[in-house]
N, C-alpha and C positions, 0 to 999 in steps of 0.2 A: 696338314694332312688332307689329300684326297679323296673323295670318297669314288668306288669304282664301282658301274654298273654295268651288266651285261646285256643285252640286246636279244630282247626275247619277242617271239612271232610263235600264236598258236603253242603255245606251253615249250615250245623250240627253243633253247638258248644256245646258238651253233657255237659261239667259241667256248664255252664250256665242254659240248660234245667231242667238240675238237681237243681238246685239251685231255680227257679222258680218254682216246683213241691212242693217248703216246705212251711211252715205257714211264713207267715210275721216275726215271732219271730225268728224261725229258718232262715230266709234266712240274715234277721240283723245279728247273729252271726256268718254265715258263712263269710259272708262279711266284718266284723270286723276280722275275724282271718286272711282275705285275705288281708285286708291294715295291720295288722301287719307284714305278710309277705313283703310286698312293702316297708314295713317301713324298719323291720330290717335284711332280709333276712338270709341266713345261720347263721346269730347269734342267732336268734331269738330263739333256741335251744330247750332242751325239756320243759318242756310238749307238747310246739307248732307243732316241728318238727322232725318228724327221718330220717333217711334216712333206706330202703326197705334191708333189709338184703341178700342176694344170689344177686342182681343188680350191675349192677356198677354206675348208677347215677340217679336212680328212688330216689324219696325224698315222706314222706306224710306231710300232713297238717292235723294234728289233733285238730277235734274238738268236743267239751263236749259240751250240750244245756240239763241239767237233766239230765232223764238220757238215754237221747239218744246218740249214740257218731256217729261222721261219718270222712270218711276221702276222702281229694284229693289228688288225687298223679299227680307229676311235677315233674321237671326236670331245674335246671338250663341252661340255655342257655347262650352262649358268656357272662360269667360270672355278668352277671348284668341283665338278665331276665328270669325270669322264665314262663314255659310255663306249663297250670293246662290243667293236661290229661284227667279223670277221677275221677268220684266221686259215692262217695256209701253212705249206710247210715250201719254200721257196727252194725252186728246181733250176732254175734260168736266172742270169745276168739282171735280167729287168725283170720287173714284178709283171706278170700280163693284165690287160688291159682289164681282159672279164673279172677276174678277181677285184681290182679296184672298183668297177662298175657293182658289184654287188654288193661292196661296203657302199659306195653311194645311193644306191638303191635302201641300203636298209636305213645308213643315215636320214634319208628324204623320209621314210615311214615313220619314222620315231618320231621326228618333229614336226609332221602332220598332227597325231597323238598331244601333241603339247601347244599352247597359246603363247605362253612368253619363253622366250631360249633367248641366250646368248651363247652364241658357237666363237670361239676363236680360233 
């Protein structure tokens, strides 16, 4: 088991925010993809997860509700936590660019905050 953390700035924890901004329906299957992740983390493989291609250790959590799809991007932490950076609700073919840039951005802040990390 996992442990999952959320990426908090200034009392802010945006996927959270983000998560409670959707229907009851939708926020049940974010939170269902997110104890799968707890469950079986980096196994849990695709469909569930990929990892962020040009990154070195950005990861997304993909998820399908109809047909809406949305994603969180994280980041393993000291190999047994993962920490959910950002979340979107995907509109376009490709994820944009800016969205990525801000989970890296927030990545890069958290582990400023921290002395020993292992990212994978």
């Amino acid at each position: 088991m996992y442990e999952i953390r959320y990426y908090t700035l200034k009392g802010r924890t945006p996927v959270v925010e983000f998560i409670k901004a959707q229907t009851p329906k939708i926020q049940a299957k974010i939170l269902r993809e997110i104890d799968l992740l707890q469950e079986f983390g980096l196994s849990l493989g695709t469909p569930h997860i990929k990892k962020i291609k040009g990154t070195k250790n950005l990861w997304e959590l993909r998820i399908k509700h109809s047909t809406d799809n949305f994603r969180i991007f994280y980041f393993c932490f000291t190999g047994s936590q993962f920490v959910l950076l950002h979340a979107i609700r995907k509109t376009t073919g490709k994820i944009p660019m800016k969205e990525v840039d801000i989970a890296l951005k927030r990545l890069h802040n958290f582990l400023k905050g921290c002395d020993n990390y292992e990212a994978r």
